[in-house]
ROTORFI-54684 format. One line per 3 residues: their letters; for each residue y, x, z of N, C-alpha, C. Coordinates in nm, 4 decimals. Each point is the difference from the previous one (the first is absolute). Example, Ala and Ser with C-alpha at 12.3 -4.5 7.8 and 13.67 -1.06 7.14 Angstrom:
as> -0.5690 1.3190 0.7800 0.1190 -0.0890 0.0000 0.1200 0.0900 0.0000 | 0.1050 -0.0350 -0.0720 0.1190 0.0820 0.0060 0.1090 -0.0770 0.0730
This chain:
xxx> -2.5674 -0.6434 0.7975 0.1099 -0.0447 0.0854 0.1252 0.0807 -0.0342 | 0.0878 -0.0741 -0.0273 0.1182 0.0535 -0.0488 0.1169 0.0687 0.1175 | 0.0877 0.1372 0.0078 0.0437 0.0826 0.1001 0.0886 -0.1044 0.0044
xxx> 0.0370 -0.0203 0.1270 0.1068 -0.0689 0.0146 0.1309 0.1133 0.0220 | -0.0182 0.0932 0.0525 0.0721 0.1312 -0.0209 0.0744 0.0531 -0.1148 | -0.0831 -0.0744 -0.1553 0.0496 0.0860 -0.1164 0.0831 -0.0404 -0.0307
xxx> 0.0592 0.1406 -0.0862 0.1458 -0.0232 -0.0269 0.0264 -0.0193 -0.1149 | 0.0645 -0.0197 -0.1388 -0.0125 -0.0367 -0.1391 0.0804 0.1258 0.0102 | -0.0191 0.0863 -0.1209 0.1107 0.0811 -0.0243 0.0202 0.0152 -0.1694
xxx> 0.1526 -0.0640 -0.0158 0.0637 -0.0059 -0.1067 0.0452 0.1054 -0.1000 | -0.0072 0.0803 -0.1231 0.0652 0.0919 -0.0822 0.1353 -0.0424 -0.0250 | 0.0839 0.0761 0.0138 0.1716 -0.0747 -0.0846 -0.0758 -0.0960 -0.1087
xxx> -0.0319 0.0621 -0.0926 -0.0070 -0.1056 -0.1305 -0.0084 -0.1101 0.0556 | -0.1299 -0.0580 0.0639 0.0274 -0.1378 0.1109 0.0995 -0.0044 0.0973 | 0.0506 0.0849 0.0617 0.1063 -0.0663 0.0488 0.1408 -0.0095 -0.0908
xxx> -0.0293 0.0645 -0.0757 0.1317 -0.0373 -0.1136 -0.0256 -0.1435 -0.0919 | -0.1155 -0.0354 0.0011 -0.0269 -0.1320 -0.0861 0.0497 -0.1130 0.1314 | -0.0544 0.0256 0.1433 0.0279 -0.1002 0.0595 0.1324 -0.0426 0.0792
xxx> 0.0570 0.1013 -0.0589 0.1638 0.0332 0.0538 0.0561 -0.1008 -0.0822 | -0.0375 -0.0032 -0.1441 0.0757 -0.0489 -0.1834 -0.1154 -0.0107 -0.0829 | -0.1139 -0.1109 0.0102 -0.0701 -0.0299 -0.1137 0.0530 0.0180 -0.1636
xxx> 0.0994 -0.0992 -0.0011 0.0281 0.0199 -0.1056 0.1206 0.0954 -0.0556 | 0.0021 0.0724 0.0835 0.0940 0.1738 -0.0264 0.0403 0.0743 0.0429 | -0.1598 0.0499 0.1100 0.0123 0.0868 0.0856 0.0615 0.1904 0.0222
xxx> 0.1012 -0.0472 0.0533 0.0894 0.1287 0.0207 -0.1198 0.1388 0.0009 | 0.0864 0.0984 -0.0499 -0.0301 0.1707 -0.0089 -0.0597 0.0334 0.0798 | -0.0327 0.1266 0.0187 -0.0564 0.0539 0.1562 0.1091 0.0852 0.0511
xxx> 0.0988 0.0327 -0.0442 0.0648 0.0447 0.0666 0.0674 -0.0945 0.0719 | 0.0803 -0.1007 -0.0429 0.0606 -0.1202 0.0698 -0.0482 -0.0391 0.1547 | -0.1297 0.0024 -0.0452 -0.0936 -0.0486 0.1334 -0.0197 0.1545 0.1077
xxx> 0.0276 0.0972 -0.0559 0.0013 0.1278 0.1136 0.0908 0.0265 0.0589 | 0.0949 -0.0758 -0.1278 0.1368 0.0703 0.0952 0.0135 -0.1461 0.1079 | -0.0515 -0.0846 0.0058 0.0323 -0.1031 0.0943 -0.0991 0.0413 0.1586
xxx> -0.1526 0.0900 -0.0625 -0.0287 0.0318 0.1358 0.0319 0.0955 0.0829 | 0.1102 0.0939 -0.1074 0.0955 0.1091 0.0364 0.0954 -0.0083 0.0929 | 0.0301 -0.1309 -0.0230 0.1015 -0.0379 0.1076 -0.0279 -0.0983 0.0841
xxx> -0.1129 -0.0376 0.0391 -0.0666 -0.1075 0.0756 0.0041 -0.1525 -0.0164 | 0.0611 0.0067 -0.1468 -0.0230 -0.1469 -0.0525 -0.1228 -0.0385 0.0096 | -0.0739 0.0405 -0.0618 -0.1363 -0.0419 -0.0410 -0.1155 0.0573 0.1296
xxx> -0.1605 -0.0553 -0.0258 -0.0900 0.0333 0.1211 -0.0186 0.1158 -0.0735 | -0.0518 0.1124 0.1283 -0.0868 0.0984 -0.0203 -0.0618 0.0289 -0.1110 | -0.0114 0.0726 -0.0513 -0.2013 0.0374 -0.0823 -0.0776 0.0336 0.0955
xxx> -0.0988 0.0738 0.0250 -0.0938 0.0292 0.0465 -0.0694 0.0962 -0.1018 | 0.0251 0.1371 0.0188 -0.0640 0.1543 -0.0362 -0.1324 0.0195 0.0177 | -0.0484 -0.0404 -0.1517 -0.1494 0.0001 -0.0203 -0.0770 0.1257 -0.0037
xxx> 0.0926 0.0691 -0.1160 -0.0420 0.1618 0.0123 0.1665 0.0460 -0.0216 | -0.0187 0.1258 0.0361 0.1379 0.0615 -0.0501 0.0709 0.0045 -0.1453 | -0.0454 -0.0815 -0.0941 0.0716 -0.0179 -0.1279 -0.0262 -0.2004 0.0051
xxx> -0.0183 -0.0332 0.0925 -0.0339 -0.1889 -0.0103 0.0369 -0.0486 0.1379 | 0.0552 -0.1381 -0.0672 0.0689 -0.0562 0.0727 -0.0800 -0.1458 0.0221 | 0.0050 -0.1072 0.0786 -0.0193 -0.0810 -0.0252 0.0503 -0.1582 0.0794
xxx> 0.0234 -0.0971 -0.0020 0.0449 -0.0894 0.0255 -0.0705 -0.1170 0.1196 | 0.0007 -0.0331 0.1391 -0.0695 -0.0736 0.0401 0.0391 -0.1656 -0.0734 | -0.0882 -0.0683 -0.0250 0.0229 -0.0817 -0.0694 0.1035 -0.1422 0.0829
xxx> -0.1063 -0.0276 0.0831 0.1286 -0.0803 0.1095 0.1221 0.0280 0.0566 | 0.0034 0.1298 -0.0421 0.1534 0.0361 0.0596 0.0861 -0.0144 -0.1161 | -0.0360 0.0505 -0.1124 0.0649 -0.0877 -0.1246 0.0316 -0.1110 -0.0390
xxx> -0.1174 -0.0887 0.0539 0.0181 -0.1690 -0.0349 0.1069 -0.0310 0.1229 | 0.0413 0.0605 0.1294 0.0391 0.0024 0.1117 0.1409 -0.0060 -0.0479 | 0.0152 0.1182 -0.0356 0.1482 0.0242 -0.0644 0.0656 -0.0957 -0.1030
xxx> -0.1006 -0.0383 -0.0925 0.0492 -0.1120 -0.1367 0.0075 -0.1184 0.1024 | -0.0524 -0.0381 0.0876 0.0191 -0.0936 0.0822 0.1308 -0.0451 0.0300 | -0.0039 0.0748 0.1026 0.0989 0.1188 0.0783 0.2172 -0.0590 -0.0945
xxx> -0.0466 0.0340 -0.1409 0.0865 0.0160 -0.0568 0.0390 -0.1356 -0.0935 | -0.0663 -0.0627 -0.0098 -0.0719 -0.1518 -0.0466 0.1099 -0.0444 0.0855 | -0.0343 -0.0580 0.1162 0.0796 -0.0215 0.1203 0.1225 -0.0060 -0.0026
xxx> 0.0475 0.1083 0.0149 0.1292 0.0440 -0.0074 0.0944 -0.0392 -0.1591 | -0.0615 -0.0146 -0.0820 0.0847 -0.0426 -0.1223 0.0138 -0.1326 -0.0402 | -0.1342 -0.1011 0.0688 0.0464 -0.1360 0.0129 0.0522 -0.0695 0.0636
């Protein structure tokens, strides 16, 4: 039986592919956007890792989808 609780958790590299498949921006680009509250959260896996909830990413490309059409 599958958690209905669980959470997907994303690495930049995936969230940098699903930001720009076909030419997904740096990692810095994408830090400095959660630097300034552009972008969602990470979520502090260990103290050198970061990681991405996945729906809050697809949330945001949504999010931003929206707004440009």
């Amino acid at each position: 039986m599958p958690n209905e609780y669980a959470v997907k958790l994303i690495n930049y590299e995936a969230t940098r592919h699903k930001l720009d498949a076909n030419k997904p921006p740096c990692r810095r680009p994408v830090e400095r956007m959660v630097k300034r509250g552009e972008f969602v959260q990470p979520v502090r896996i260990t103290p050198r890792r970061v990681m991405f909830i996945e729906s809050e990413v697809d949330a945001w490309i949504e999010k931003r989808k929206g707004g440009k059409q």
